[in-house]
Each structure stands twice: as structure tokens, then as C-alpha cells.
C-alpha positions as CSV (number, residue, x, y, z in Angstrom):
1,X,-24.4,11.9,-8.1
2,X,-20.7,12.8,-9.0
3,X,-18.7,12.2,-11.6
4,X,-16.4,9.2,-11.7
5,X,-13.4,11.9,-11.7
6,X,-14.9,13.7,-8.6
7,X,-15.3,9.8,-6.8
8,X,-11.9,8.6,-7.7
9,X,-10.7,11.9,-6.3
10,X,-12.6,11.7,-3.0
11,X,-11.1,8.5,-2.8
12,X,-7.7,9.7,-3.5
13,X,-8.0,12.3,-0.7
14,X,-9.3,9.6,1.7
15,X,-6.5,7.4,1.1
16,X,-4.2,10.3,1.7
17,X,-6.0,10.8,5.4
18,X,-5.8,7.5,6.0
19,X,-2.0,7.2,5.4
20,X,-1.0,10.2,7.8
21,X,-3.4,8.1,10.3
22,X,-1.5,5.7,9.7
23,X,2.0,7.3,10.0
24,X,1.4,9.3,13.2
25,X,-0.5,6.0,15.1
26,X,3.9,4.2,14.1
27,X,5.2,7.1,15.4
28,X,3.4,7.3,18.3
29,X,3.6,3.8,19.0
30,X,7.3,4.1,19.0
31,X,7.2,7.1,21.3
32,X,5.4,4.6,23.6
33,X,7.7,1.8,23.4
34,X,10.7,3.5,24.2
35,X,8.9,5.3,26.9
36,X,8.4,1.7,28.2
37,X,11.7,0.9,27.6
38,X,12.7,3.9,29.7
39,X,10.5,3.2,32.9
40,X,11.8,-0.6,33.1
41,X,15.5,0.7,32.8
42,X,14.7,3.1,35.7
43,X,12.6,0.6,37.7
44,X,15.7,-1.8,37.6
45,X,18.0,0.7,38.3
46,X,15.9,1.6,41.4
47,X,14.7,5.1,40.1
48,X,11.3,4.2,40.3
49,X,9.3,2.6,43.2
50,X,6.2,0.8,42.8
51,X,4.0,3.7,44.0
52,X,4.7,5.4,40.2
53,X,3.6,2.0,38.5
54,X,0.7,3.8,36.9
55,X,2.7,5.0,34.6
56,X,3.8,2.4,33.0
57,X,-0.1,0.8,33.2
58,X,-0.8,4.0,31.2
59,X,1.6,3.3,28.5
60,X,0.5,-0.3,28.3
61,X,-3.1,1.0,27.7
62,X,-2.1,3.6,25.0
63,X,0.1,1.0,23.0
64,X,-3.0,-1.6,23.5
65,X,-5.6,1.1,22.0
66,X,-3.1,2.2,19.5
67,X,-2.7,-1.3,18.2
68,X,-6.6,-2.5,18.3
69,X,-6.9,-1.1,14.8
70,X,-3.8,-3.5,13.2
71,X,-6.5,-6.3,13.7
């Protein structure tokens, strides 16, 4: 076994992973919000016809996933 100083700093370092996990999944998920943002504004403005829906289905997914762990 380790030493309590070699634990706490495993634990240290984990925290420190989980953090930047933690931090790039809130950036990414605003990435994907204003990319949704973006499609709607260009599907009402008539920039985008139904036929490129799955793009947007594709966002949905990703911010769905990215979200899962916030339970």
C-alpha cells in the first residue's frame, strides 16, 4: 500500500482530471447550443430545407449525451 501523502495526491491529480472533464464537456455544450441556435435561425430564414434536418438531430444527440452525466 501507499502512503497517505502518495493517496491524498492521487486524489489530488484525479480531481484535477476530473475538473478539465468537466470544463471542456460546458464548453462543448455551448459550442452545441449556439450551433442549434444557428440552424433554427437559418431554417426560419429559409436557408435550410428539411432534407439537412439531420443536422440538427445530430446536435440534439451530442448535447443529450453530453448532458447524461449532470444526472
Amino acid at each position: 500500500m501507499g502512503t497517505s501523502n502518495e493517496h491524498d495526491t492521487l486524489l489530488q491529480h484525479e480531481l484535477a482530471v476530473m475538473e478539465g472533464i468537466l470544463e471542456s464537456k460546458a464548453q462543448y455544450r455551448k459550442i452545441i447550443k449556439a450551433s442549434i441556435a444557428k440552424w433554427v435561425k437559418d431554417f426560419q430564414d429559409g436557408r435550410i430545407e428539411f432534407r439537412t434536418v439531420d443536422d440538427l438531430k445530430k446536435l440534439i444527440e451530442i448535447d443529450i449525451e453530453l448532458q447524461k452525466d449532470d444526472f
